[in-house]
TORKOL-4160 file (C-alpha; in steps of 0.2 Angstrom, whole numbers, padded with zeros to 4 digits, m for minus):
390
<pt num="1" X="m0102" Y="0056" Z="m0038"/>
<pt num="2" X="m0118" Y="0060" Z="m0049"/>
<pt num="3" X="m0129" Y="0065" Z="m0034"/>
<pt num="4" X="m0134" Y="0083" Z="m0038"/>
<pt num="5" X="m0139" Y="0076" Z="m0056"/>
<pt num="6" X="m0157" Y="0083" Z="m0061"/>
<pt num="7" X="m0170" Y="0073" Z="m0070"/>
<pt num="8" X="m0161" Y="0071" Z="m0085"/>
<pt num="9" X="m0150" Y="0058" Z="m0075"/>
<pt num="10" X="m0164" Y="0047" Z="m0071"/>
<pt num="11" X="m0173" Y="0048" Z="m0086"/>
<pt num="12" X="m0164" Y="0038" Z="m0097"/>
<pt num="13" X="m0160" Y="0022" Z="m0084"/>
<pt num="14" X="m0178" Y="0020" Z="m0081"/>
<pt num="15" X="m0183" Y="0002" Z="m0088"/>
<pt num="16" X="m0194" Y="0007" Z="m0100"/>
<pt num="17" X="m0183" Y="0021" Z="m0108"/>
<pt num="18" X="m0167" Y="0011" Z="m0109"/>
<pt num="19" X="m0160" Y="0013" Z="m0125"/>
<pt num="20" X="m0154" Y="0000" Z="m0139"/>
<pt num="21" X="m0136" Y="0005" Z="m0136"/>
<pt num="22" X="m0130" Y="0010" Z="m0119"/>
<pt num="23" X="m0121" Y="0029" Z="m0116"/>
<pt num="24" X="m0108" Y="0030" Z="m0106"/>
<pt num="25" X="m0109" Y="0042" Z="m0093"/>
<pt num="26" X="m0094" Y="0052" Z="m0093"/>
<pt num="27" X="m0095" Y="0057" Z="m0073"/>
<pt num="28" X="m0098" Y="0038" Z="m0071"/>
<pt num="29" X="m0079" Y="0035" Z="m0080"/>
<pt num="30" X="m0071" Y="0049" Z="m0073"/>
<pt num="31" X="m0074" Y="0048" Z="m0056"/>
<pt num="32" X="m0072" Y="0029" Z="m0053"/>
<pt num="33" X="m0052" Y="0034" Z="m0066"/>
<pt num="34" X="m0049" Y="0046" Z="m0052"/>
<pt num="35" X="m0053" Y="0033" Z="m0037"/>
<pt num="36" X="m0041" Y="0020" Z="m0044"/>
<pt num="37" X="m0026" Y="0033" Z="m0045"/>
<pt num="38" X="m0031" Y="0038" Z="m0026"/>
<pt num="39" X="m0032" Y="0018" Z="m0024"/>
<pt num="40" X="m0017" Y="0015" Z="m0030"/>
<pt num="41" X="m0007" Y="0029" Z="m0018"/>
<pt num="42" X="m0016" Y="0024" Z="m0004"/>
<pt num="43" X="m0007" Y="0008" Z="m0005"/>
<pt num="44" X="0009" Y="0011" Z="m0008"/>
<pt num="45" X="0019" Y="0007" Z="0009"/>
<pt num="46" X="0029" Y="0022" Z="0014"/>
<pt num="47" X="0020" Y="0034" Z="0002"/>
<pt num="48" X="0019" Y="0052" Z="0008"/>
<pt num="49" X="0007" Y="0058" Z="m0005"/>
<pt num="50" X="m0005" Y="0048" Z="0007"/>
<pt num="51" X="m0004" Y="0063" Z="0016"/>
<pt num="52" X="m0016" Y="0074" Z="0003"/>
<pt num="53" X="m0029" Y="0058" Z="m0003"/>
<pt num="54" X="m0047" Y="0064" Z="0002"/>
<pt num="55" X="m0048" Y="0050" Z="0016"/>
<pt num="56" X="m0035" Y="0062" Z="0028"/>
<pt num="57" X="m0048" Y="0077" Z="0024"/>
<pt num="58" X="m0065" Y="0066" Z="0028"/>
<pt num="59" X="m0074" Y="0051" Z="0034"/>
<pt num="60" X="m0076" Y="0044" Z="0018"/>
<pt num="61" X="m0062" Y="0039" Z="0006"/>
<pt num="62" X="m0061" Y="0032" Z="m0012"/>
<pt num="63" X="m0068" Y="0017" Z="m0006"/>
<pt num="64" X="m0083" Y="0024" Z="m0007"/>
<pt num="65" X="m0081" Y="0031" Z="m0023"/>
<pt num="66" X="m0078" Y="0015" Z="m0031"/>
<pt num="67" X="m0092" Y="0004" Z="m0022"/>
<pt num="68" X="m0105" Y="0017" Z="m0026"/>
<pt num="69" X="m0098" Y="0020" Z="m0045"/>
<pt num="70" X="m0097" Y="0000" Z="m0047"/>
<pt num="71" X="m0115" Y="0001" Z="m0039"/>
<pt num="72" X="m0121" Y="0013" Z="m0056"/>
<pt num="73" X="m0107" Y="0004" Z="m0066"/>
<pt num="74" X="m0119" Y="m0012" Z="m0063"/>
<pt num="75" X="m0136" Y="m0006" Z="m0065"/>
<pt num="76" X="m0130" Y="0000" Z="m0081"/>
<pt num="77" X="m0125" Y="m0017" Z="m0085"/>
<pt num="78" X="m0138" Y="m0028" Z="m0075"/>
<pt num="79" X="m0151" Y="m0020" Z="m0072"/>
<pt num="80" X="m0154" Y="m0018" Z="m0093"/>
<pt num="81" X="m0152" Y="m0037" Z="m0095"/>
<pt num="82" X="m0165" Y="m0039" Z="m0081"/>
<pt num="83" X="m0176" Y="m0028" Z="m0091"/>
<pt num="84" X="m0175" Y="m0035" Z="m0108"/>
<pt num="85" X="m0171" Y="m0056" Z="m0105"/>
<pt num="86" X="m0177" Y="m0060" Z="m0087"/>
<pt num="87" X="m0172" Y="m0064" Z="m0072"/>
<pt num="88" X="m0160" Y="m0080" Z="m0078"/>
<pt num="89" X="m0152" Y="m0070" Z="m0091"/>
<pt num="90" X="m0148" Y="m0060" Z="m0076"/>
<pt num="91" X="m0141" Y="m0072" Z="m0065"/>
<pt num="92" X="m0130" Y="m0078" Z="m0079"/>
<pt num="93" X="m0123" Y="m0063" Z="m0082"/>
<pt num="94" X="m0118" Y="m0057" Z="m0062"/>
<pt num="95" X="m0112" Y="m0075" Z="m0062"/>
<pt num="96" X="m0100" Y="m0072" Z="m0077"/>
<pt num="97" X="m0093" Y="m0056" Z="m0069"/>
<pt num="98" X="m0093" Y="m0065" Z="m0052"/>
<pt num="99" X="m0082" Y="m0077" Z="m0058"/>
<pt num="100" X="m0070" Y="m0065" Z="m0069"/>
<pt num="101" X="m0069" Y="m0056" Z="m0054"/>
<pt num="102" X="m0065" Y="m0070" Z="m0040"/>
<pt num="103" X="m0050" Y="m0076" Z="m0051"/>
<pt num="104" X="m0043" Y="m0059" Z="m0052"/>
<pt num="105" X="m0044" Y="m0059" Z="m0033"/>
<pt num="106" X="m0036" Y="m0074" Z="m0034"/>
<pt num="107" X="m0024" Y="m0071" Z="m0047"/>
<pt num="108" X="m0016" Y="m0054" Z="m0038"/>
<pt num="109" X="m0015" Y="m0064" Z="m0023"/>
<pt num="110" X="m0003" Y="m0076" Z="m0028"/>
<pt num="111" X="0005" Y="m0062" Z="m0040"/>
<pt num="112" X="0007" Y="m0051" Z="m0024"/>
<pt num="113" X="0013" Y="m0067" Z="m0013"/>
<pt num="114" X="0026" Y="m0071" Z="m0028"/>
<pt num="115" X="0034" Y="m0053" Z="m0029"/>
<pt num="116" X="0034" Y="m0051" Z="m0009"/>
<pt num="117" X="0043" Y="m0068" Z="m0006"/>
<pt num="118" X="0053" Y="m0065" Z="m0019"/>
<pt num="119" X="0060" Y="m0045" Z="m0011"/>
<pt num="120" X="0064" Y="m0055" Z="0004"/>
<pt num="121" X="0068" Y="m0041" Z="0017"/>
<pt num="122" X="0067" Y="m0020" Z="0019"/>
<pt num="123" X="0083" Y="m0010" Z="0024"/>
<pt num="124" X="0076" Y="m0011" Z="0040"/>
<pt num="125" X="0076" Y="m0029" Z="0042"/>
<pt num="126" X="0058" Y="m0031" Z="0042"/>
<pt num="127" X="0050" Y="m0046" Z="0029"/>
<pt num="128" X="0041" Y="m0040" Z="0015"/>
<pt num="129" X="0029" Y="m0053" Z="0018"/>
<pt num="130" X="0025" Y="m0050" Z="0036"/>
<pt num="131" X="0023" Y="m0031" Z="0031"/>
<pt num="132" X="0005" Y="m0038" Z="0022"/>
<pt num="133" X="0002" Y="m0054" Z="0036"/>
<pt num="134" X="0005" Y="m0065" Z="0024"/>
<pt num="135" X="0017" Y="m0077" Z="0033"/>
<pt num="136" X="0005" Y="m0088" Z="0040"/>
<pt num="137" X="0003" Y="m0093" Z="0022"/>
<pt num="138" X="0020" Y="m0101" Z="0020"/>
<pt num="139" X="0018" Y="m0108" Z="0036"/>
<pt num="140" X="0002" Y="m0119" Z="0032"/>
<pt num="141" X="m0001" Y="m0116" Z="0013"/>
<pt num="142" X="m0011" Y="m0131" Z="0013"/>
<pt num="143" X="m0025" Y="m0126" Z="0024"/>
<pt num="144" X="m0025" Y="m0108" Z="0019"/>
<pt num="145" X="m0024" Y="m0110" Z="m0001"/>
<pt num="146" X="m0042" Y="m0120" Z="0003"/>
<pt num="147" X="m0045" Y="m0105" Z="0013"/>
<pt num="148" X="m0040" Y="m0094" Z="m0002"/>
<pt num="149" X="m0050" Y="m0104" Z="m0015"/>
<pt num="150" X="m0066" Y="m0101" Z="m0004"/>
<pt num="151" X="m0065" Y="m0085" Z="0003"/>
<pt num="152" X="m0062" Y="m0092" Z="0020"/>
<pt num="153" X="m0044" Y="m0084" Z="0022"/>
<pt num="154" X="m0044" Y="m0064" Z="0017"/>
<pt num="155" X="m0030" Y="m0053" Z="0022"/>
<pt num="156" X="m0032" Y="m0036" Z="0024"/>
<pt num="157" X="m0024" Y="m0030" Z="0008"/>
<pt num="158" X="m0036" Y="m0042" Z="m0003"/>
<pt num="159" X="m0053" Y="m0038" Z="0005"/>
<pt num="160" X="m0061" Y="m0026" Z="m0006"/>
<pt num="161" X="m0064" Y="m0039" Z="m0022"/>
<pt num="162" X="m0072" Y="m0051" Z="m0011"/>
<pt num="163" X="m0084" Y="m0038" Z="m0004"/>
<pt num="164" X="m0090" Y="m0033" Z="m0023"/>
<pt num="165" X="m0092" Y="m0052" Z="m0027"/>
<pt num="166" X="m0101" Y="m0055" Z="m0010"/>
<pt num="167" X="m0114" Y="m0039" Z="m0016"/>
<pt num="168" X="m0115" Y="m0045" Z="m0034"/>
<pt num="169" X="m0125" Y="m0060" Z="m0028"/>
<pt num="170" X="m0137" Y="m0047" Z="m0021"/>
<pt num="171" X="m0140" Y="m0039" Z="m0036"/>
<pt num="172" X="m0155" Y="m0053" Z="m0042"/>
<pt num="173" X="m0162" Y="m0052" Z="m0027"/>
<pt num="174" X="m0163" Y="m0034" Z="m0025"/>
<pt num="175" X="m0169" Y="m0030" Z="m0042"/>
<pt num="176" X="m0183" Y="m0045" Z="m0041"/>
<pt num="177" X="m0188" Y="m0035" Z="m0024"/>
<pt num="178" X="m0189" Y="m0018" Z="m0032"/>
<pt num="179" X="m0201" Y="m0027" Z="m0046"/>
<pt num="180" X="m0212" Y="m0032" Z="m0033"/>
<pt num="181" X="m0208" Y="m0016" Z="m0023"/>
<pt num="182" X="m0196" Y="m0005" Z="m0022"/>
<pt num="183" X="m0199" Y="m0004" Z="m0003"/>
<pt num="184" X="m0195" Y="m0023" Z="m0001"/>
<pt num="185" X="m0177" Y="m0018" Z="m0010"/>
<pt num="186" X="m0174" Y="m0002" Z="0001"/>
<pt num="187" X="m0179" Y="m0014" Z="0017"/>
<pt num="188" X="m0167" Y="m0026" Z="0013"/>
<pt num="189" X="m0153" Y="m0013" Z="0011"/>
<pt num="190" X="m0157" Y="m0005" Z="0028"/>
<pt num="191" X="m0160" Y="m0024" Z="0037"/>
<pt num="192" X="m0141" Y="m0030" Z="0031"/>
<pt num="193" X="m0132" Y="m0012" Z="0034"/>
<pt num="194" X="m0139" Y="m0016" Z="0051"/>
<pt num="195" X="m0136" Y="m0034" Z="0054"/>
<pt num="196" X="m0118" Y="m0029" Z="0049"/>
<pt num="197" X="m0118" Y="m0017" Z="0064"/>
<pt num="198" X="m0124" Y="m0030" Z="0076"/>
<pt num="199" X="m0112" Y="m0044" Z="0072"/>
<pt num="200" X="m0117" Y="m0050" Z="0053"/>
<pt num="201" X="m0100" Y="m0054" Z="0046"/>
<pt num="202" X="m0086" Y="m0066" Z="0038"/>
<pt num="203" X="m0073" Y="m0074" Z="0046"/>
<pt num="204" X="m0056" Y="m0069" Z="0036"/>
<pt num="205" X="m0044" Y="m0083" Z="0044"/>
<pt num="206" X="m0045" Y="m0101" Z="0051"/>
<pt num="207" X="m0034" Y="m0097" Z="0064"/>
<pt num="208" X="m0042" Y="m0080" Z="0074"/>
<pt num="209" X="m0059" Y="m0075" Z="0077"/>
<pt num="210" X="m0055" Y="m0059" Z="0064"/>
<pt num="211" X="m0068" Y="m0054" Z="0050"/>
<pt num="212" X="m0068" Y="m0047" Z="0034"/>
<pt num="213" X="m0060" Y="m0028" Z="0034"/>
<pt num="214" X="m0075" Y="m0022" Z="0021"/>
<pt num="215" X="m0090" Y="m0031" Z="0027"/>
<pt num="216" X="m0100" Y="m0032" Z="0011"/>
<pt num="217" X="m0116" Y="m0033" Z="0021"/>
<pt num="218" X="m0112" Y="m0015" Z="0029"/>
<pt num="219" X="m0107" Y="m0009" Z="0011"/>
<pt num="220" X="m0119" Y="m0016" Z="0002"/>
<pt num="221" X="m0130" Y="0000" Z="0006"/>
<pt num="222" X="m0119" Y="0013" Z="m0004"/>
<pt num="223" X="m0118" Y="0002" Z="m0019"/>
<pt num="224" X="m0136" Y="m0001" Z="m0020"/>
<pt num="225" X="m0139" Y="0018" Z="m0018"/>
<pt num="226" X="m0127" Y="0020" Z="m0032"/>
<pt num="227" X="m0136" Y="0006" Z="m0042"/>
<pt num="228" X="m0153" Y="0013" Z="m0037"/>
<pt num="229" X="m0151" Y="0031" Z="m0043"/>
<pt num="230" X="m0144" Y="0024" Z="m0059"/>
<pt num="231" X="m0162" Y="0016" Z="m0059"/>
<pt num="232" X="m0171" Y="0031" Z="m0057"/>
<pt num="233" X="m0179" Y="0022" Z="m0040"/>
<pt num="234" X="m0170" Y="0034" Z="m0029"/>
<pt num="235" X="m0175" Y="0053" Z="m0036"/>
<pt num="236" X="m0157" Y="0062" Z="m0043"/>
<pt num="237" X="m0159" Y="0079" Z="m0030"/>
<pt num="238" X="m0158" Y="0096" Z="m0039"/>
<pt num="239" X="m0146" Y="0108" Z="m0036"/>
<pt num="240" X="m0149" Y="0120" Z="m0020"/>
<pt num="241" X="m0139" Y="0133" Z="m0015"/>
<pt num="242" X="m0145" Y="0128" Z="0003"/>
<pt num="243" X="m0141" Y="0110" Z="0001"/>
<pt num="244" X="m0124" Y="0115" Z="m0007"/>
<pt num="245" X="m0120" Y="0127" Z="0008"/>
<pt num="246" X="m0124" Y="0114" Z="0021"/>
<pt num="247" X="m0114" Y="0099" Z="0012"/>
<pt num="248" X="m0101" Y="0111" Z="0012"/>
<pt num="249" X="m0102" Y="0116" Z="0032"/>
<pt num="250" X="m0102" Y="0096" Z="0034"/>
<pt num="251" X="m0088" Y="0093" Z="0024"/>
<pt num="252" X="m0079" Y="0107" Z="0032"/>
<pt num="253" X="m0083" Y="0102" Z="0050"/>
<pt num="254" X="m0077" Y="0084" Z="0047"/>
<pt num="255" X="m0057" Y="0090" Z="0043"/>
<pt num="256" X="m0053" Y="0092" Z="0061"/>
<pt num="257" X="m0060" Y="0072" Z="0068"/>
<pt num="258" X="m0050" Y="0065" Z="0053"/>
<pt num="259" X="m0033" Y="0075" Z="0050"/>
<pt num="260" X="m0019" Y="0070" Z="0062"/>
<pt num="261" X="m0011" Y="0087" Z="0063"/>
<pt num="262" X="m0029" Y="0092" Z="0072"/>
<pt num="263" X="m0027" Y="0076" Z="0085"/>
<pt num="264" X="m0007" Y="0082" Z="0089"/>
<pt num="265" X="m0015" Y="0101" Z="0092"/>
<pt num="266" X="m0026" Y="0099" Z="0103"/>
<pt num="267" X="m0032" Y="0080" Z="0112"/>
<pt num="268" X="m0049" Y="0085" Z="0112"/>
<pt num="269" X="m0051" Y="0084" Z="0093"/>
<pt num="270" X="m0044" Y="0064" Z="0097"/>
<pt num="271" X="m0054" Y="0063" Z="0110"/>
<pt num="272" X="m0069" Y="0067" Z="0098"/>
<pt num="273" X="m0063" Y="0056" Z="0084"/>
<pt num="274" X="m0062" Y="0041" Z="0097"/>
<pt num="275" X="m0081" Y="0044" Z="0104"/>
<pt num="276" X="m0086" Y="0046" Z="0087"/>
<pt num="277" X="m0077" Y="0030" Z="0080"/>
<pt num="278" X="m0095" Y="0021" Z="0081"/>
<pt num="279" X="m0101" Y="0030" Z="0068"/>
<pt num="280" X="m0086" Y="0033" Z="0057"/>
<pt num="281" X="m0082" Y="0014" Z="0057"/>
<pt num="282" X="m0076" Y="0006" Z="0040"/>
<pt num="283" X="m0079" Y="m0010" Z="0044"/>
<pt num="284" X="m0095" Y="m0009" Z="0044"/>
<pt num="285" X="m0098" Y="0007" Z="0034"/>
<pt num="286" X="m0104" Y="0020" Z="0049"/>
<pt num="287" X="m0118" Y="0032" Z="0046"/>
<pt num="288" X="m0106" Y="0047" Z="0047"/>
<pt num="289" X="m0096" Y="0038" Z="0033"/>
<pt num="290" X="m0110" Y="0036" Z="0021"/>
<pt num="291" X="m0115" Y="0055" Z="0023"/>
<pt num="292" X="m0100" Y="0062" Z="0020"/>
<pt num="293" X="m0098" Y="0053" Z="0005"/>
<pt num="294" X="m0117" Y="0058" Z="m0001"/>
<pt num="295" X="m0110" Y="0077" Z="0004"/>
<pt num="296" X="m0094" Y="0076" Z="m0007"/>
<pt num="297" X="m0103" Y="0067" Z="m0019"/>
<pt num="298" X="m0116" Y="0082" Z="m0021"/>
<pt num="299" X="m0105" Y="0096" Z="m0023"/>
<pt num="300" X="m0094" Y="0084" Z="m0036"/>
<pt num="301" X="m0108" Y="0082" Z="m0047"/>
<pt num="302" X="m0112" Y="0102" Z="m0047"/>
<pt num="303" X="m0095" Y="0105" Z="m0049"/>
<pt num="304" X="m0096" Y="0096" Z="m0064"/>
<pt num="305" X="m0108" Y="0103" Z="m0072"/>
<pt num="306" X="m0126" Y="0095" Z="m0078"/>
<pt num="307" X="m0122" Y="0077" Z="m0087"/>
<pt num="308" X="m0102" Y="0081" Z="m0083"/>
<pt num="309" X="m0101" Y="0096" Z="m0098"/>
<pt num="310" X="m0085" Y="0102" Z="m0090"/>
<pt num="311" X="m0078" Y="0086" Z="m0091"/>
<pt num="312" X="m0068" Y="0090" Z="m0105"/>
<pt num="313" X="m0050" Y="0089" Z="m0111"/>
<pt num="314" X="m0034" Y="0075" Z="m0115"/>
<pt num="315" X="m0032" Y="0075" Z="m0094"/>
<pt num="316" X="m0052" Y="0070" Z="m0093"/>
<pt num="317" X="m0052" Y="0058" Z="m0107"/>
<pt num="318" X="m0036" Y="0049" Z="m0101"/>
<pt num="319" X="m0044" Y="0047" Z="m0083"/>
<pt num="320" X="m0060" Y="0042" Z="m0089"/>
<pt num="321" X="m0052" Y="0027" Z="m0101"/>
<pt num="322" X="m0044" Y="0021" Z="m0085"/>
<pt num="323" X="m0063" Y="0022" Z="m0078"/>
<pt num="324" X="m0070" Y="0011" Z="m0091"/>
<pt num="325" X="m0056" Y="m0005" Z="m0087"/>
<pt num="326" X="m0058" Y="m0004" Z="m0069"/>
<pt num="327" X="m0056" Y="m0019" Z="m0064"/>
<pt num="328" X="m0039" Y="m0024" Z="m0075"/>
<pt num="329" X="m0033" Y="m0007" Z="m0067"/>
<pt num="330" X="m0038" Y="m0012" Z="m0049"/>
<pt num="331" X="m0028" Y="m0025" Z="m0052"/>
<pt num="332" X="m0013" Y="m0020" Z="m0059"/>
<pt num="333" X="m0014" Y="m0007" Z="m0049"/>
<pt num="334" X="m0014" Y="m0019" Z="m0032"/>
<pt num="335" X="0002" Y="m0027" Z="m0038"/>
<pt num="336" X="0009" Y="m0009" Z="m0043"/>
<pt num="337" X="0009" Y="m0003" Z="m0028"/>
<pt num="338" X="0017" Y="m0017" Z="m0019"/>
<pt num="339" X="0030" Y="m0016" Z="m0030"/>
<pt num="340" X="0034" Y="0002" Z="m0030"/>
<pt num="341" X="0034" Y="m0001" Z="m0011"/>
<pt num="342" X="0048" Y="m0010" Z="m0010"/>
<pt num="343" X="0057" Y="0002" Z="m0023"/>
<pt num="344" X="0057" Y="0017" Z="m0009"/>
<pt num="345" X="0060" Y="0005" Z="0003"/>
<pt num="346" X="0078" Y="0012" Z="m0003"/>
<pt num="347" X="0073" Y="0025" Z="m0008"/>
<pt num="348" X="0070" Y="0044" Z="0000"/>
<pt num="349" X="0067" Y="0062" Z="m0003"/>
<pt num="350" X="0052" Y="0072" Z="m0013"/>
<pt num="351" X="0060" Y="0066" Z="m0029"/>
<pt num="352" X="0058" Y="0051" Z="m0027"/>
<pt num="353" X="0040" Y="0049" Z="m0022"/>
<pt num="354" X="0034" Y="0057" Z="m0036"/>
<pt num="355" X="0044" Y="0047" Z="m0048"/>
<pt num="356" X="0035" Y="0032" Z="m0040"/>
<pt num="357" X="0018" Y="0039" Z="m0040"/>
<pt num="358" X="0021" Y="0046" Z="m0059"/>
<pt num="359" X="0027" Y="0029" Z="m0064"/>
<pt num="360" X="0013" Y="0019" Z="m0055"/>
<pt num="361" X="0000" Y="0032" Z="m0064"/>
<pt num="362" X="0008" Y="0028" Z="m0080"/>
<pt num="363" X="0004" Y="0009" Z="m0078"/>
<pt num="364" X="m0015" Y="0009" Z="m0074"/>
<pt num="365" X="m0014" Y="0021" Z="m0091"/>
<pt num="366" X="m0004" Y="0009" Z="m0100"/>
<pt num="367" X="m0013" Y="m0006" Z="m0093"/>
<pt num="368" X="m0030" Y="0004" Z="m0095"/>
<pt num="369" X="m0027" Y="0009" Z="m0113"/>
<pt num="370" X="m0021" Y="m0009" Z="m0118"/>
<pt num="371" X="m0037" Y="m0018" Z="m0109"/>
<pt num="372" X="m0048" Y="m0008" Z="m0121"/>
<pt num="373" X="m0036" Y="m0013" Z="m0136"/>
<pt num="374" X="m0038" Y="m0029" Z="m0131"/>
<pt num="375" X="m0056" Y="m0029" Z="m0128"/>
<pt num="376" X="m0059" Y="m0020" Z="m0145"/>
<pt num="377" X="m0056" Y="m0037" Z="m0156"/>
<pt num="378" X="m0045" Y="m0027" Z="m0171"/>
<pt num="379" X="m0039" Y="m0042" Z="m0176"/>
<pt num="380" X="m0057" Y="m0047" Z="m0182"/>
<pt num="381" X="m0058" Y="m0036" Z="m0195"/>
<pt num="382" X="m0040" Y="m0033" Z="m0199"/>
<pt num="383" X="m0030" Y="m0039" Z="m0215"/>
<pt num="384" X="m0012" Y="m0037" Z="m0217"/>
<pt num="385" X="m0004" Y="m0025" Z="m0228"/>
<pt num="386" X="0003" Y="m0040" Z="m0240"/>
<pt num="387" X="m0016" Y="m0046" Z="m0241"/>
<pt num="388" X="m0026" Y="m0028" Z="m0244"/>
<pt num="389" X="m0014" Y="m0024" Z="m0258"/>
<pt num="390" X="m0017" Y="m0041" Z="m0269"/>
């Protein structure tokens, strides 16, 4: 959400001004915080606070958020070890995170299939584990926990860790084009998004011709415009009342092709949405998708104030913790949601949405604060009471 960022943005990310010890951004941390709350209520079945997340307003969702802040996130991270041990220092490092990040997918996986097996049934009748598609699991494990392990089987639900391992392996490349020339990176970006639209995909299941739900090649373009701008290869626009007004207009115009209550007043609206599905695909990442997010994204960063001064404050620094362990609180978060599912599946009434949605926000806190505990080390450098006192 950094777009409207002046020249003080791109400064310090260019490779010859990266400093010894990287600073935190702190619009970097609290947006991507705020994407995993809206990712957590966006996946709780039966939640009604889906009703007011940003993707019921808009073409774009926090989807977008999180690719394009993972896509900064990363040339923070990458991009500096590129610049100061190479290109194989590089690759050991993506394939480090790479590898952290494919036994999380498969760890919530089987976490998820565990808790779901384990509810049995809804009220209603309905398997907990058919809810997600996941009983053509337990009825051939054997062929799709080989189809797990490699990525060949990937429900819906699981789709979006496998797209972010699938464009960290084109973060190498990428940046070893943008050394030749960054033209040879930008052409890349665009010939994938493309491809993606013209049939480039992954299958998701042995048994159907279905593909992936994010296809990594179509998304691959807003995380390397993320990763670019973080760069300073892609210029951080100004602030322009004119650009601000017509970002505004856009955003504005876009409530009434995505808001159901617009469909059920009038068909035309529906009728709209559908001829313009094309372009507001999430598959594949449609154009309309990608500039609506670059809108929102504008008008966030201003909103913010140059460098994120007005992010200020216990509410900002708690979100922004939550940021910086994104990937332990995706997780978490993934199985959190599932589980607080089947908690209103008996459950009704205002009251008791919020108490779910407060209580999952209290676990990607908890879990966020604790991954940074435990990522801190104290126990290197503490002594016990007993000891210090001799």
């Amino acid at each position: 959400m950094l777009m409207n960022a002046p020249s003080d943005l791109a400064r310090p990310l260019e490779p010859a001004a990266l400093p010894a010890r990287r600073i935190r951004d702190p619009r970097l941390d609290f947006f991507r915080g705020l994407g995993m709350f809206i990712i957590l209520i966006a996946h709780v079945p039966g939640n009604s606070w889906t009703l007011w997340i940003p993707a019921r307003f808009g073409f774009s969702d926090a989807t977008e958020m999180f690719v394009f802040q993972s896509g900064m996130a990363s040339a923070l991270a990458y991009g500096a070890t590129f610049d100061r041990a190479g290109a194989a220092m590089l690759v050991g490092r993506v394939a480090r995170r790479i590898w952290q990040i494919y036994w999380t997918h498969v760890c919530v996986f089987v976490a998820i299939l565990a808790l779901l097996a384990a509810a049995g049934t809804r009220p209603d009748g309905t398997i907990y584990l058919d809810a997600l598609n996941l009983g053509p699991f337990l009825a051939d494990p054997g062929r799709l926990a080989g189809g797990l392990l490699t990525l060949t089987y990937v429900p819906n639900y699981f789709d979006i860790l496998p797209m972010y391992l699938v464009i960290l392996t084109l973060v190498p490349p990428m940046l070893l084009l943008a050394r030749i020339h960054i033209g040879l990176a930008f052409a890349l970006m665009a010939g994938l998004w493309l491809a993606a639209g013209h049939g480039l995909a992954l299958p998701a299941e042995p048994f159907s011709d279905r593909r992936w739900f994010f296809n990594p090649f179509g998304w691959q373009l807003l995380f390397f415009t993320g990763f670019f701008l973080a760069r300073g290869r892609i210029p951080a626009p100004r602030f322009r009342p004119a650009i601000a007004w017509a970002a505004g207009i856009f955003l504005a115009a876009s409530v009434p092709f995505a808001l159901v209550r617009w469909y059920e007043a009038h068909p035309l609206f529906a009728e709209a949405a559908r001829a313009l599905a094309p372009l507001t695909d999430k598959t594949d990442f449609g154009p309309l998708r990608y500039a609506h997010f670059l809108a929102l994204a504008y008008l966030a960063a201003h909103a913010v104030g140059p460098g994120g001064a007005a992010l200020r404050g216990p509410v900002v620094r708690v979100v922004s913790v939550v940021g910086q362990q994104s990937l332990a609180v995706f997780a978490a978060g993934m199985v959190t949601a599932q589980a607080l599912g089947i908690w209103l599946g008996g459950a009704t009434g205002a009251g008791a949405m919020a108490a779910a949605n407060l209580a999952g926000f209290a676990v990607l806190i908890a879990v966020a604060y604790a991954t940074r505990w435990f990522r801190s080390e104290p126990w290197r450098h503490a002594t016990s009471g007993a000891r210090a006192g001799r």
